[in-house]
Structure formats: structure tokens, C-alpha cells
N, C-alpha and C positions, 0 to 999 in steps of 0.2 A: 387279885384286886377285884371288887364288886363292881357291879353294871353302875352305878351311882356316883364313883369317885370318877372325878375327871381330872384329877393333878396331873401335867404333861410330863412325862418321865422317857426313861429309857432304859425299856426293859426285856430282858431273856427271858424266853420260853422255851422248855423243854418238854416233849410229849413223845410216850413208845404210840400211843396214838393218833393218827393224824393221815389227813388226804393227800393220797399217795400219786393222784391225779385229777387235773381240774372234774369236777364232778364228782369224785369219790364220796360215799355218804359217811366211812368210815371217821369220826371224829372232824364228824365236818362241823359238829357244836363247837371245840377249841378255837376251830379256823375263822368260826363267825365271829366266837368272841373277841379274838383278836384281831380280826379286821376292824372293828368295831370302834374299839378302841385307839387303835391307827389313825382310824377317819375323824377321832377325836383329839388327835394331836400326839398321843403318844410315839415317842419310834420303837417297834418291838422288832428285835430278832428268833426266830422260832427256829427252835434245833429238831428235829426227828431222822429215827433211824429209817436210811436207805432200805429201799426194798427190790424185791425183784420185778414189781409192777411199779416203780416210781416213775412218774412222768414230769417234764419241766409243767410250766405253767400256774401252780398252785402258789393264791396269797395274793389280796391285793393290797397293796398299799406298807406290804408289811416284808421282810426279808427272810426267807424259808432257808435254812442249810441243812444240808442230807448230811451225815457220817455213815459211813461204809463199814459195819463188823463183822461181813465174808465178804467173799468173793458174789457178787451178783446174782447170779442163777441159782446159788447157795440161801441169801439173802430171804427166807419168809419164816423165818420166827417170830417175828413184827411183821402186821401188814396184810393178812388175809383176816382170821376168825379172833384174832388175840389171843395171845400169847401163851396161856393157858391151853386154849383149844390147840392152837397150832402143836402143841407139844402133845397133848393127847392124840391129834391125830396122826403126825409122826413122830415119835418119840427121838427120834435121831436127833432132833432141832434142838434138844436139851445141851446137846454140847455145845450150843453155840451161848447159851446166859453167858456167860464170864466173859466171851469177846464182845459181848454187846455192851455188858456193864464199863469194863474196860474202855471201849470206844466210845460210849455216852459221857464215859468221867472226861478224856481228853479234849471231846470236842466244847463238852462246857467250860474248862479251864480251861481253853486255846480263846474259845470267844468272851466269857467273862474279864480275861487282861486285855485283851483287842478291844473291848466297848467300856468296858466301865460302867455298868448300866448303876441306875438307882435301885432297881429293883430285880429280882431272880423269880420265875415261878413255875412249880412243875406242875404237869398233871399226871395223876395217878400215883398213891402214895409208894406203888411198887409199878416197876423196876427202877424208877428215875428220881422219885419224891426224896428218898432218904440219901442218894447220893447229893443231889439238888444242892437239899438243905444245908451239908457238912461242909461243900465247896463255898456256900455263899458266907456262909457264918465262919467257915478259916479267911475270908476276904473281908469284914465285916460289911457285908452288904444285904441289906433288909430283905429277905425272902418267905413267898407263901406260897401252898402245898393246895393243890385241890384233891380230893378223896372223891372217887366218884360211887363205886360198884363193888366188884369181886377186889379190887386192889386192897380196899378198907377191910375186907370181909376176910383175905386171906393174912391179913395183920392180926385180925383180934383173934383170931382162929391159930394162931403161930405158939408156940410153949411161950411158960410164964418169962424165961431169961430173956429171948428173943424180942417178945412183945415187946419187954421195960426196956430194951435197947433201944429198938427202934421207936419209939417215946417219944424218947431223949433227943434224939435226932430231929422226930420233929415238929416235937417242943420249943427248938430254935426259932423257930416263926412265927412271923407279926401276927398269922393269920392262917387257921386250917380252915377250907372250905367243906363242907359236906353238902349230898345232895339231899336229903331229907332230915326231919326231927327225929324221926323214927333210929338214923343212922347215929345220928349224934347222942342221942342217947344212949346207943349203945356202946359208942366209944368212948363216953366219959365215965361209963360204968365198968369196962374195962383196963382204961389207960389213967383217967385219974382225971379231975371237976378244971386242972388247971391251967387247960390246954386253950389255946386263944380260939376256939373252934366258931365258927358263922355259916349258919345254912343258905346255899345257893344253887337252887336246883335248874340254873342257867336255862330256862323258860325263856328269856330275853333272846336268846338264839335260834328259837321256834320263826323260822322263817313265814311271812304271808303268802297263802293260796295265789296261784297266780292269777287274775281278773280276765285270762283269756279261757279258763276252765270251768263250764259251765256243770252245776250240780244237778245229776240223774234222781231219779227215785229209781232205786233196783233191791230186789231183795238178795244183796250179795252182803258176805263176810271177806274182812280182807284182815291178815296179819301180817306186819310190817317187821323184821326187825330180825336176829340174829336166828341159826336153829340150830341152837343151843339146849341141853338139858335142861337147862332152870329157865327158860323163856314157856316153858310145858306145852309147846306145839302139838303135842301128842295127846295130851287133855283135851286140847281142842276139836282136834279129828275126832275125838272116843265120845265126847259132847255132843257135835256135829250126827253121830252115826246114832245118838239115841230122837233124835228127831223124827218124824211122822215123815216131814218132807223136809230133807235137809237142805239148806242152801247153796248156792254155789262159792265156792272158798278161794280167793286168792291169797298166796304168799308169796312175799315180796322180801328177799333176802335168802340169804346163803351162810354156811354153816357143817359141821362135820356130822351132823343128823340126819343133814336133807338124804340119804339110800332111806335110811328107818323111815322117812315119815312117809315117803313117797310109796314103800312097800304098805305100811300101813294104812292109807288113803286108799289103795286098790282095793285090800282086803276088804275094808270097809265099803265099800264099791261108792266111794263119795267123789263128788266132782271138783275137784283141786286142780288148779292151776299153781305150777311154781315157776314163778318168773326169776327166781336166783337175784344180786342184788339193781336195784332201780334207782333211777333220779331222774332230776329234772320234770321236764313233762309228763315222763311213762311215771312217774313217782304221783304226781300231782291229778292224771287221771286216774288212776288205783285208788287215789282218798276220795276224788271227787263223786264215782260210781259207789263207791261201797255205804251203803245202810247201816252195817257196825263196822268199827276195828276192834280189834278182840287184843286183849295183853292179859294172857294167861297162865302169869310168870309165877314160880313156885318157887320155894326155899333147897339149895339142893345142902348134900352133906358136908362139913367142915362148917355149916354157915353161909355157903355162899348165895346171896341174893341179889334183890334190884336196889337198883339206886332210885334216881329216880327219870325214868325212860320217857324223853319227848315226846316219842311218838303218840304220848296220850293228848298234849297239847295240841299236837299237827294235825292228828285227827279231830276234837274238838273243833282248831280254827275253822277245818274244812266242811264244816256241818255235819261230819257224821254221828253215828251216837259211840260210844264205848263200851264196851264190856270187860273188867279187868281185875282182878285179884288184889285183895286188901293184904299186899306186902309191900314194902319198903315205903319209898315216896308216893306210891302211885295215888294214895286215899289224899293227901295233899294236894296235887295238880288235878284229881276231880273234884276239889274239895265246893259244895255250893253250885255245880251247874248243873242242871238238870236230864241232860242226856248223857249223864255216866251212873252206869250199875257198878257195884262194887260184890265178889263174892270171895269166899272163901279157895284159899289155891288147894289144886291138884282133886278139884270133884268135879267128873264131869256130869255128873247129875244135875246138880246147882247150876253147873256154867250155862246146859243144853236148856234148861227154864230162862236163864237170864237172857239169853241170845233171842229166845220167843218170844219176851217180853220186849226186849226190845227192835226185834224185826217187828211187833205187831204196834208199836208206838205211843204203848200207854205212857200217859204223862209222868212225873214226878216232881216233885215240889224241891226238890237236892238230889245232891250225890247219893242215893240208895243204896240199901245193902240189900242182895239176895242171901238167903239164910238157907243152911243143909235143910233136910229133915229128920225132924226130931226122929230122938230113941226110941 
């Protein structure tokens, strides 16, 4: 359902992402949204899998239910790096997809006959979307699918039978969200023109700077956000090291990368702080100090890419400038402001110019692009 409709309903939510304790930044955009929405009358119930960090607390206004698909201490397939990562970094966690899928189908058919909601929505077209959908449409009850990131990207990237399967699936719905134009054009170039698809790069969740966080002038960089392959952290440090006088770097999040980048950062003998993941205040002074945020996310293999990642807007609201790679959404949420560069992903040539450009505060009239150098 879009930030704009206000029909009062009652409706399920299902997300493998979501804050797993008050303050978690993990899919804390779903939680906004649906608070959101609560405080405008809806009543929502939100499903997500139990983790082994789950804390009571999380939700206002709105009713959270855990499903349990191990035993507890067992419990982090869901709930640290996602689900992906979690599995590349222990591969053991793969035994657990089928009791999860299993316990996400139960716990949404236990609460869908229990509420009767108008309306079903999941996030993430995988692992929840396509079960979502089939349960709402065997109930006939009107359900829509958000597609945010790697979920969309490990769809279109899946053999041709599989793809058109899952379609089909979820084709059933009033309404597929995607987070960029960029996305949705590639999904309608692989799935077909006929799909109810609407871009919502959920920007409206981009929380305001708090008015007790006073803005520094520092010549610091700061990266927010997963460290992950395809987020290119490592770009950034190799960026960073081609600098005359590098600046001081904080990173703000956690990740199955963070031994690599941290060995890397010595090497490079650059000065990195990693604060692993933050919020609240320790969050809000990280954007408030820093001169750039850097998002120097790159395309990895199978396809998998950005959606479209807030933390361009959070840094924006926060006054700082951006520095960030023209993939997915991200040329869209700088689209027209003038303190965001745009460069090409995975050169740190390009990036260690744009970063200087923009530590030294020449103007720009838009969203800029920095350009390689030619042949």
C-alpha cells in the first residue's frame, strides 16, 4: 500500500526482515512504514521470523508476532546480515530454508483465519512474497508484494521455468512495489509489460535529524550501511589510499566482510574507525560530523544490486554531501540536489577524485556525474 492511500483497513504483514529489537536499524524502514500507517488508522498485524537476538518491545501502535523455525540459539538465518549473507557465512544455516518457509506459511494461515484482514503484504519478493501471495489469493483476499534489492534480483536471475513460475505467483497482486525505475524496468523486461508494478523507494521512512545534533564542519567520510560485497567498501578504502591526505573514515555497520576490510584499512595504513552496527544518537552524530557519506555500491555476479538504499536521503537530510555510484535507485534519490556526485561503480580512481571534490566543496548546479578517464 502506498504512503498516499489512507483507506482504514486491516491488514498482515509479513517480513524475513524486520527489527528484531527496539532500536534495530535492520528493516527498520518496514517498521516505520507501518507504524505510519497505524497512526493513520489502519490496524496492522506484522508477522516476522524469531531470531536469536529478538527482544520484546518492537512496534508502536501496531501488533508484532514472532514464529519460531528452530530452536532459539539455533535461530540466525533471519536476523543478523540477511539471509543470503547469513548463509554464505555459515553454510550450515541452509538447512534451516524449509523450516522457515514451513513456519512463515503456518504462521500466516493461523493469523490470516484469526483476523480476516482486507488486505495481505509482504516484503521481499523472496523468501515470503511468493508464499504471501498464494495463501492470500487461495483466501480471496487482495494482497501486494514489495520488491526491494537482492530478493528482485535473485528472481530475475533464477532459470527461465522458475522465473515464469514465480510470475505467476506474483502476478496475483493488486500491486508490486519496486524500489527504483531502473528495477522495474528490468523486471518488466524479464517477467512481462503485465504486471501491476508501482515504484516506491519508501523515502517517506527516511526519518528527521534529531534538532538536538548540532552540524560540525570536519573533513571526515563516513559509510553507513551493510559490508557486504556489493555495498564495494573496499572501493572505498582503495579510493581513500589513493589520496595525497586521506581522510579520516568511519563505518557504521556490520557484515560478513568487516575481517577483509579491516585487514585492508591497515594495509593501506588509513585511518578507519568501525563502529559495527549504530542508531539512535551514536547514528545521528556519525551523519552529523561527517562532510561526505560515501554509497559505493557496485553490481555483484548473478545481478545482484541496489535497490534503492536510504541512507542516501539520511545523509542528504543531515547536511552532508554524498558521494555514490550510478546503480540501481540511487541516481533517483540524488536526482536534482546539489551536494550528491554520481560516479561510475567499482573505480576507485573516479570515486578518490569525487570524494576531493567533494571534501573541497565546489558547487554544483545537480546531481553531478564524475566521469572515468578516457582511453
Amino acid at each position: 500500500m502506498g504512503p498516499e492511500e489512507t483507506a482504514r483497513q486491516r491488514v498482515v504483514v509479513i517480513s524475513s526482515t524486520f527489527p528484531q529489537y527496539p532500536g534495530d536499524p535492520r528493516g527498520a524502514f518496514v517498521l516505520a512504514h507501518w507504524e505510519a500507517r497505524a497512526a493513520a488508522g489502519d490496524r496492522v498485524w506484522l508477522l516476522a521470523p524469531r531470531t536469536r537476538w529478538t527482544e520484546p518491545g518492537v512496534g508502536r501502535g501496531v501488533v508484532v508476532r514472532r514464529f519460531a523455525y528452530a530452536p532459539r540459539a539455533w535461530s540466525t538465518l533471519t536476523g543478523r546480515f540477511g539471509i543470503l549473507e547469513n548463509i554464505r557465512h555459515g553454510p550450515w544455516r541452509a538447512a534451516w530454508v524449509a523450516p522457515l518457509l514451513t513456519a512463515a506459511r503456518r504462521a500466516l494461515a493461523r493469523t490470516l483465519d484469526e483476523v480476516r484482514p482486507d488486505l495481505v503484504v509482504a516484503h521481499m519478493w523472496l523468501p515470503f512474497g511468493v508464499l504471501a501471495a498464494q495463501a492470500a489469493a487461495a483466501r480471496g483476499i487482495e494482497h501486494e508484494i514489495f520488491g526491494h534489492g537482492t530478493d528482485v534480483d535473485l528472481v530475475l536471475a533464477a532459470p527461465g521455468p522458475v522465473r515464469r513460475r514465480l510470475a505467476r505467483a506474483l502476478g496475483t497482486a493488486r500491486r508490486i512495489y519496486l524500489p527504483s525505475h531502473e528495477k522495474a524496468a528490468r523486471v518488466r523486461a524479464a517477467l512481462g509489460h503485465g504486471l501491476p508494478i508501482q515504484v516506491e523507494a519508501m523515502v517517506h521512512c527516511v526519518p528527521s535529524p534529531p534538532a538536538t545534533v548540532a552540524r560540525r564542519s570536519e573533513r571526515r567520510v563516513l559509510y553507513l550501511g551493510r559490508l557486504i560485497a556489493q555495498k564495494g567498501v573496499d572501493v572505498l578504502l582503495e579510493a581513500l589510499a589513493r589520496m595525497a591526505d586521506p581522510p579520516p573514515l568511519d563505518v557504521a555497520g556490520d557484515g560478513p566482510q568487516r575481517g577483509r576490510l579491516v585487514r585492508l584499512a591497515r594495509r593501506r595504513g588509513l585511518s578507519v574507525r568501525f563502529h559495527g552496527y549504530v542508531e539512535g544518537e551514536t547514528k545521528a552524530r556519525l551523519l552529523a560530523r561527517a562532510a561526505v557519506v560515501c554509497v559505493p555500491s557496485r553490481p555483484r555476479p548473478w545481478g545482484l544490486g541496489e535497490g534503492a538504499p536510504l541512507v542516501v536521503r539520511e545523509a542528504l537530510a543531515a547536511g552532508a554531501h554524498v558521494v555514490a555510484s550510478r546503480v540501481g535507485g540511487i541516481p533517483e534519490l540524488c536526482a536534482g540536489d546539489p551536494r550528491a556526485l554520481l560516479v561510475p561503480p567499482g573505480d576507485p580512481a573516479v570515486l578518490s577524485r569525487a570524494i576531493e571534490r567533494a571534501l573541497s566543496g565546489l558547487p554544483a548546479a545537480r546531481a553531478s556525474t564524475v566521469a572515468a578517464d578516457p582511453m
